[in-house]
ZAVO-751134 format. One line per 5 residues: number of its first residue (from 1); their letters; for each residue x, y, z negated of C-alpha. Coordinates in pm, 1 decimal, always signed. Example, Ala and Ser with C-alpha at 12.3 -4.5 7.8 and 13.67 -1.06 7.14 Angstrom:
1) AS) +1230.0,-450.0,-780.0; +1367.0,-106.0,-714.0 $
END
This chain:
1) XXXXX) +2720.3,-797.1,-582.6; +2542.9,-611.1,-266.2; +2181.8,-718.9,-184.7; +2352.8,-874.3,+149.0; +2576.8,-1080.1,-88.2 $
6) XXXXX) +2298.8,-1191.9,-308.8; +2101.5,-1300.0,-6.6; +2388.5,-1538.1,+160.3; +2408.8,-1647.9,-206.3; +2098.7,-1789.7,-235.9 $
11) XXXXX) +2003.4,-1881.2,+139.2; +1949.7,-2230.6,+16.8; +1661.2,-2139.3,-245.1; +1487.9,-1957.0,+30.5; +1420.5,-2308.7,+218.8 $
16) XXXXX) +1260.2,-2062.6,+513.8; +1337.1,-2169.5,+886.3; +1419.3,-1822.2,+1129.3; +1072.3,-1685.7,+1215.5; +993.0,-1428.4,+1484.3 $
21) XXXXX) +862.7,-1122.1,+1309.6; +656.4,-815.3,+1390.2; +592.2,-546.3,+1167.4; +302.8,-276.8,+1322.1; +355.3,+55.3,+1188.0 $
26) XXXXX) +684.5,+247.0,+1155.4; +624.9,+470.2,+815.7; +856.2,+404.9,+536.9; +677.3,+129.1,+434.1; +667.8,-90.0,+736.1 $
31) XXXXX) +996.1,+27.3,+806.3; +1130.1,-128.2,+436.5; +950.0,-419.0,+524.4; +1078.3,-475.5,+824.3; +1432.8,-420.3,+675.5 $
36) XXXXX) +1376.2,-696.2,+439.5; +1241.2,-933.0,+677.7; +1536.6,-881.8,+898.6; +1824.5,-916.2,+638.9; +1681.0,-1250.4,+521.5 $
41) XXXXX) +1767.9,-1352.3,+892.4; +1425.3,-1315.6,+1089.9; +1411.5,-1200.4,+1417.7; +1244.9,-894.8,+1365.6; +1084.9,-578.7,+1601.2 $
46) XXXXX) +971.1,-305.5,+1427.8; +682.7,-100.3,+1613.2; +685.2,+252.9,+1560.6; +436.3,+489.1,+1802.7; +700.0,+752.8,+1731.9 $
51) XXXXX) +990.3,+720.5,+2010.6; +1214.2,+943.8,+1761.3; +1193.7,+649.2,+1505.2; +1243.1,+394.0,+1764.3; +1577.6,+553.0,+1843.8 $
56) XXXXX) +1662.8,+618.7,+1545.2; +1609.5,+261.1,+1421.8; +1817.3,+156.5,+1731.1; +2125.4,+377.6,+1771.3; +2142.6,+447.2,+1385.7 $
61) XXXXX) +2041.4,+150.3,+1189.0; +1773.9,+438.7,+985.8; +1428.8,+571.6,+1019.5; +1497.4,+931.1,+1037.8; +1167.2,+1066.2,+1009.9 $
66) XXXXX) +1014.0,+804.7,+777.1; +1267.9,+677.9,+535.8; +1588.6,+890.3,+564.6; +1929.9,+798.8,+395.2; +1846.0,+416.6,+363.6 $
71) XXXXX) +2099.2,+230.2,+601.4; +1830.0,-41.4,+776.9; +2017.7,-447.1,+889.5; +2189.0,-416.1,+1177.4; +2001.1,-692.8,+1292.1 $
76) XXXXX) +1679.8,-490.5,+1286.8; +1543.6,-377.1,+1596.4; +1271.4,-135.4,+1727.2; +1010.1,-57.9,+2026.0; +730.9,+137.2,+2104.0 $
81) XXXXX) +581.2,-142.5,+2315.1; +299.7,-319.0,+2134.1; +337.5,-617.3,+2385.2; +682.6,-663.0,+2332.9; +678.9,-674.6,+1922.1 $
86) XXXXX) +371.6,-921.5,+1913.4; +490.7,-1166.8,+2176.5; +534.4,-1465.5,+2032.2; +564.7,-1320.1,+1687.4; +499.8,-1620.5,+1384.7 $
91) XXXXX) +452.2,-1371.9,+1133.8; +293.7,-1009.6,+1194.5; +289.7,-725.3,+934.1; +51.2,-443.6,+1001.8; +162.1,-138.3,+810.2 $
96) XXXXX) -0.6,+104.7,+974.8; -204.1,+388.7,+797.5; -581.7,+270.2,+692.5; -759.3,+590.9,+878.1; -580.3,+430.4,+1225.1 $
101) XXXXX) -520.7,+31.9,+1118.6; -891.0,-87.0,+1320.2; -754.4,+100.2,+1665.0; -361.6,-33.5,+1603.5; -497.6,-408.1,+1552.4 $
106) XXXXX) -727.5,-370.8,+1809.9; -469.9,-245.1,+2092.0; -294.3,-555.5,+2029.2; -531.3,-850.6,+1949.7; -503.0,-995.0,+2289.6 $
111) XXXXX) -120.9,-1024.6,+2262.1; -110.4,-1228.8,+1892.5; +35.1,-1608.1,+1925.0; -209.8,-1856.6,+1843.2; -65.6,-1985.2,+1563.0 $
116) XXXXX) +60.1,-1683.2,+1410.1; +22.4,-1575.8,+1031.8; -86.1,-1215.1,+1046.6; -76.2,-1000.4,+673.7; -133.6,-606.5,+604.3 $
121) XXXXX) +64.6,-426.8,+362.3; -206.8,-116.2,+404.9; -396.2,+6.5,+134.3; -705.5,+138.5,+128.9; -1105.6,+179.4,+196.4 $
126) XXXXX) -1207.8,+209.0,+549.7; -1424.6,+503.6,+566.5; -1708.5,+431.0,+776.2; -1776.1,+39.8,+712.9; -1582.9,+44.7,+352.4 $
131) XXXXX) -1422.7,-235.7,+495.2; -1089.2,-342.8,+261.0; -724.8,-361.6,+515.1; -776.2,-737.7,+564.9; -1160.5,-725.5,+677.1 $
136) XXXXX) -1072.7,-457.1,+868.2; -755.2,-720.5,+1063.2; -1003.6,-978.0,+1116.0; -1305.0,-801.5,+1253.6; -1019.6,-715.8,+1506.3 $
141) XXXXX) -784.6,-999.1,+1551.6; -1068.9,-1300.7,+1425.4; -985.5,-1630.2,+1408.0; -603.2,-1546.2,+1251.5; -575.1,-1585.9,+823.3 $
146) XXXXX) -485.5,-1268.5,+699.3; -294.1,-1194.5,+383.6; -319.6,-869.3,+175.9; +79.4,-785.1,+65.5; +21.3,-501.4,-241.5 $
151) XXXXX) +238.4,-420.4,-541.8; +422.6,-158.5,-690.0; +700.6,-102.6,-452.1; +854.9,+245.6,-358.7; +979.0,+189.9,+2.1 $
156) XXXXX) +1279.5,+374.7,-54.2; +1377.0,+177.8,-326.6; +1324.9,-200.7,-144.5; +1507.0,-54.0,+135.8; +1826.7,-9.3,-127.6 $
161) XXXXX) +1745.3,-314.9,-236.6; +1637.4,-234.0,-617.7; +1497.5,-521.3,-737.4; +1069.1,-521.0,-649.6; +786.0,-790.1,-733.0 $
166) XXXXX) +476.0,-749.4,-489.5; +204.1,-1013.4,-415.7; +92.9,-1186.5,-96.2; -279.6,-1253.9,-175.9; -507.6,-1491.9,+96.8 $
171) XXXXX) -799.3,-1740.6,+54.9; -534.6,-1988.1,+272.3; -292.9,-2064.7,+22.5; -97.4,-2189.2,+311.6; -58.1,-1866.3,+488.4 $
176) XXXXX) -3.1,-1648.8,+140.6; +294.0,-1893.2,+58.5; +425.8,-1881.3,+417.1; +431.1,-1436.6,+408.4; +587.2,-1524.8,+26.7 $
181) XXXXX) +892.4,-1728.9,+169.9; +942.6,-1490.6,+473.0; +927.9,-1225.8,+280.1; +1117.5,-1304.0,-74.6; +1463.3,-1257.6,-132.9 $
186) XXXXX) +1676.8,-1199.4,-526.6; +1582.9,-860.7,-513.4; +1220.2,-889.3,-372.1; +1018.9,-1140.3,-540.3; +654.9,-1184.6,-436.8 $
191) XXXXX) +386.3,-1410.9,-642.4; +55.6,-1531.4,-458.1; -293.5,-1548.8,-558.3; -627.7,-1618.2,-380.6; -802.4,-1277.3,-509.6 $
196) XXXXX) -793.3,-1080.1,-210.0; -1037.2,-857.1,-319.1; -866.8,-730.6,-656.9; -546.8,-733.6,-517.6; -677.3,-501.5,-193.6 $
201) XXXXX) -867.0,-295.1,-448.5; -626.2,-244.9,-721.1; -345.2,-104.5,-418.9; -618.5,+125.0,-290.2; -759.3,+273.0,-601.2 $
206) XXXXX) -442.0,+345.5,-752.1; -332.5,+614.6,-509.9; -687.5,+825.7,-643.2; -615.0,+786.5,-963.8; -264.3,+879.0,-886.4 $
211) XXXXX) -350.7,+1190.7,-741.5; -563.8,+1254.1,-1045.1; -248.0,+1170.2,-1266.5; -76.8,+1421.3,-1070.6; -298.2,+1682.7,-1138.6 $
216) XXXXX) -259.2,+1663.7,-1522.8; +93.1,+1712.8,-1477.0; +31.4,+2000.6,-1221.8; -152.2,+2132.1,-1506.3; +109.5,+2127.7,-1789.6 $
221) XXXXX) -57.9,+1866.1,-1961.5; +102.8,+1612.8,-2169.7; +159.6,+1232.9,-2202.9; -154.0,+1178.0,-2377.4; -401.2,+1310.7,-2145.9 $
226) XXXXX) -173.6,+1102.8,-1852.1; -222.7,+778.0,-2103.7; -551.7,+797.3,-2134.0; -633.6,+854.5,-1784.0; -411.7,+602.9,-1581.6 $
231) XXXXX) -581.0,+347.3,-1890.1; -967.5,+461.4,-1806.5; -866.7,+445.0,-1453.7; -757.7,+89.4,-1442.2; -1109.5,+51.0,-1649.1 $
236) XXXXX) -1286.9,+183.5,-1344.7; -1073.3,-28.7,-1078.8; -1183.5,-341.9,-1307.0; -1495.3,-266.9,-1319.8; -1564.1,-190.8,-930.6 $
241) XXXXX) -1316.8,-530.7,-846.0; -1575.5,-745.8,-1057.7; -1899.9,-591.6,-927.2; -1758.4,-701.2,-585.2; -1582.5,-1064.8,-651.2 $
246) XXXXX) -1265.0,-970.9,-783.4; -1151.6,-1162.1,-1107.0; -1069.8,-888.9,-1406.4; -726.2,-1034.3,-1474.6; -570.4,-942.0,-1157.3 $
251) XXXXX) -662.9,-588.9,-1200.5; -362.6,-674.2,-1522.7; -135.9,-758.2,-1263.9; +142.4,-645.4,-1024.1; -138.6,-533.4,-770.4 $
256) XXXXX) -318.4,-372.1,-1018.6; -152.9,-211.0,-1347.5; +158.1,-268.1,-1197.4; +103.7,+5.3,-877.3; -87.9,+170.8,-1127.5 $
261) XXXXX) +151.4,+250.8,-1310.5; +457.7,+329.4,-1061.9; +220.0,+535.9,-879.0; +119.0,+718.1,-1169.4; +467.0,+830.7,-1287.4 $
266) XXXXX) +687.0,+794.7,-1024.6; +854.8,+1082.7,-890.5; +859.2,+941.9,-552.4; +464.0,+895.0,-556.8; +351.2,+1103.9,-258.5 $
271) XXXXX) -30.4,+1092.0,-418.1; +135.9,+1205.4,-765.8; +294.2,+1490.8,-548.1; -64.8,+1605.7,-387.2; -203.6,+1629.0,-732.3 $
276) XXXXX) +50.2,+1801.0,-863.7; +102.4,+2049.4,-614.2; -314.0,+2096.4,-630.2; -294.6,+2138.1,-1037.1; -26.7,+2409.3,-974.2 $
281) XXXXX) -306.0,+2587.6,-805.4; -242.9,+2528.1,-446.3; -594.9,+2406.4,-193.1; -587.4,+2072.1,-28.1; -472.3,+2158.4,+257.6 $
286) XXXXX) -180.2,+2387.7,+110.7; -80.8,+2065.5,-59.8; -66.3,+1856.2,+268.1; +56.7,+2084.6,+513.3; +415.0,+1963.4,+628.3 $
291) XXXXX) +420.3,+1617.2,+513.4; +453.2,+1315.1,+745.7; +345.3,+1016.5,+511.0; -38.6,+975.3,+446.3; -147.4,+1076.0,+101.8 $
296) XXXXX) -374.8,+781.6,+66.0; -541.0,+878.8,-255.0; -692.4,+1171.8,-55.0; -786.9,+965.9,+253.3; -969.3,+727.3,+72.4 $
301) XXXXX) -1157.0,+889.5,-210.5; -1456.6,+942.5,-16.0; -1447.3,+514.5,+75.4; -1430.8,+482.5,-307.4; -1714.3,+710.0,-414.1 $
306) XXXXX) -1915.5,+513.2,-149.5; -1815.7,+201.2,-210.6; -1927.4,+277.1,-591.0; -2242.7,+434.1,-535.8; -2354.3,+87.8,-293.0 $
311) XXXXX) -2291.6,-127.0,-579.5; -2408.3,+113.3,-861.9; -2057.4,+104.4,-1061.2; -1996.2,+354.5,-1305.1; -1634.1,+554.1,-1168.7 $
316) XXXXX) -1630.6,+900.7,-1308.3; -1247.0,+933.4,-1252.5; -1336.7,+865.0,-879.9; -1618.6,+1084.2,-922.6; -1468.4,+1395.8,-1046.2 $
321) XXXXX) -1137.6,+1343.7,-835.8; -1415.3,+1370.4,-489.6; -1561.8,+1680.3,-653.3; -1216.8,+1813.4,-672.7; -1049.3,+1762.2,-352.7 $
326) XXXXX) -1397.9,+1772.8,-152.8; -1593.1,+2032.1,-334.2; -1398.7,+2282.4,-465.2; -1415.2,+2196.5,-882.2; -1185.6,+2341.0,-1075.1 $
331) XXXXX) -976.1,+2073.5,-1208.6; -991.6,+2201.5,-1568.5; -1364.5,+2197.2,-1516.3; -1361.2,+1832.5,-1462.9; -1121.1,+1772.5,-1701.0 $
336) XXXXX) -1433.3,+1921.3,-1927.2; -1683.9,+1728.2,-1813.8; -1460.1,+1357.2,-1843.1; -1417.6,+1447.6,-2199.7; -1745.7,+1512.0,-2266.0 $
341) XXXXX) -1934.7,+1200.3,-2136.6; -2151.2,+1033.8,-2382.5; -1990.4,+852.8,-2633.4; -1997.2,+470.8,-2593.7; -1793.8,+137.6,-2621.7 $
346) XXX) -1413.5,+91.5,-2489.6; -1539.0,-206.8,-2305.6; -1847.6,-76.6,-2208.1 $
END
C-alpha cells in the first residue's frame, strides 16, 4: 500500500483539524518536512531563500538542489517571501541551518500569528552564545513555546515515506503534542517528552561524533574501533546532557542513541561522509568543497568543546575531533592518544 494510501487509511486515528503550516528553511530536511506536513492535508508553504528551489518545488513537485529524485505532494507549495509563509501560519517549522537560524527567525518575528506553535528541527550549538536551536527561537521570536523535533531520520528516506520515529520535545506538553499530531502519520511516528535539553543535545552531538565515526572508516579501520567509539561517544553526550539538566535516559533514546547510531553508519550521513573523505587523507576544506548541505558535525565542534570546557565535562572524543579538523592532528595521532588515556571505570 503507498504512503498516500496508508494516510487516507488512517485519517481517522490522526484526529488533527487542517492547520496552516510554515516550514523556514528549504534544505532537504525542511523540505521532507514540509512534504509530510502537506500529504497529511495541511496547508503548507515551504520557504526556501533559493528561487531555484522555489521553482522547482512549484513547477516540479521536487527540490532539485536539496533533495533530488523524491517526488514532493502536489499539494505542497513554495515562496521565497518570508511574509507570505508566516502569515497566519498555526504551526511554524524552522529548519534552517544553526550558523544562520538567529538571523532567519529574526527576519520574521514580527510576522508570527499570536497564537501560533513554533518548533525547530535544527541541530546544533550556536557558536557565540552556545545557545541550543530552541533558545536560540525564543531569544528571537519570545513569548511563542517552542518545540525541539530531533531523531534519526534521513530526509531522503521520510520523503519516500520509509517508515521514521522522531521526537517533538517542549516544557508545554500542549504544544509538543500539538507538532506530534501535525506531524505523525503510519510511516512517521513521533513520541514527546519534556527534556528539551537531551533531546537538543543528543541531535547536535551526534553529527561530531559522526564525523569522528567517519574517519575510522576513512582509515580502514574495522567494526570494533567504530563500536567502541559511537559507545564512548554516547558516554560523553550523557555526560555533558546531565551536567546541564538533561535526564541520562533520553540520551538511550530516539534523540539520542537512535541518531547516534543512523548517523554513525549510514551511508547517507553527510558528517560520516566529511570524516571519511578527511581519513582518506583529504584537508577540511578538500572534504567540503562542492557540497550544498551543512556538515553540522564540523560547524558545531567548536560550540561543543566550549560548551564542555564552561561546565568542566570530561569529552575527549569532542576534544580530539576539534584538534583534528581545527588544528591539524593527524587522525591516527589522536586515535593514539584516546587509547591511551588513563585507565579508569566504564561508568566513570
Amino acid at each position: 500500500m503507498s504512503d498516500a494510501r496508508l494516510i487516507a487509511t488512517s485519517a481517522s486515528n490522526a484526529a488533527v483539524s487542517m492547520l496552516r503550516c510554515a516550514v523556514i528553511g528549504g534544505g532537504a530536511w525542511g523540505t521532507a518536512i514540509a512534504d509530510r506536513l502537506a500529504r497529511n492535508g495541511h496547508d503548507t508553504l515551504l520557504w526556501a531563500r533559493e528561487s531555484d528551489v522555489v521553482e522547482s518545488v512549484n513547477t516540479q513537485h521536487e527540490n532539485k538542489r536539496f533533495l533530488a529524485g523524491a517526488q514532493l505532494g502536489h499539494t505542497l507549495r513554495a515562496t521565497d517571501d518570508m511574509r507570505t509563509a508566516l502569515t497566519g501560519a498555526d504551526v511554524i517549522i524552522y529548519a534552517a541551518p544553526s550558523h544562520v537560524l538567529r538571523p532567519v527567525v529574526a527576519a520574521g518575528r514580527g510576522m508570527i500569528a499570536a497564537n501560533a506553535v513554533l518548533s525547530v528541527a535544527t541541530k546544533g550549538i550556536e557558536r557565540d552564545t552556545l545557545k541550543l536551536m530552541t533558545e536560540v527561537v525564543e531569544s528571537e521570536a519570545p513569548g511563542f513555546p517552542v518545540v525541539a523535533l530531533s531523531g534519526p531520520s534521513f530526509a531522503a528516506e521520510v520523503a519516500a515515506g520509509q517508515p521514521t520515529a522522531i521526537v517533538s520535545a517542549c516544557a508545554n506538553l500542549e504544544a509538543a503534542h500539538r507538532i506530534q499530531h501535525a506531524c505523525s502519520s503510519p510511516a512517521f511516528r513521533v513520541y514527546t517528552t519534556d527534556d528539551v535539553i537531551g533531546v537538543e543535545l543528543g541531535g547536535a552531538l551526534k553529527n561530531i561524533m559522526a564525523v569522528a565515526t567517519g574517519i575510522l572508516d576513512g582509515l580502514g579501520l574495522g567494526y570494533n574501533p567504530r563500536a567502541a567509539l559511537i559507545t564512548r561517544g554516547l558516554a560523553e553526550m550523557t555526560r555533558l546532557g546531565v551536567a546541564l539538566g538533561a535526564r541520562g535516559e533520553t540520551f538511550a533514546g530516539l534523540a539520542g542513541l537512535g541518531d547516534l547510531v543512523l548517523t554513525c553508519t549510514g551511508a547517507l550521513s553527510r558528517n560520516r561522509a566529511v570524516g571519511v573523505a578527511i581519513g582518506q587523507g583529504q584537508t577540511l576544506e578538500q572534504a567540503l568543497a562542492g557540497k550544498e548541505s551543512v556538515a553540522e558535525g564540523v560547524v558545531n565542534a567548536p560550540s561543543a568543546k566550549a560548551l564542555a570546557d564552561r561546565t568542566g565535562v570530561d569529552m575527549p572524543i569532542v576534544e580530539s575531533m576539534h584538534r583534528i579538523l581545527f588544528d591539524g592532528q593527524a587522525p591516527r595521532e589522536a586515535i593514539v592518544e584516546l587509547m591511551g588515556r588513563e585507565l579508569r571505570s566504564e561508568r566513570d
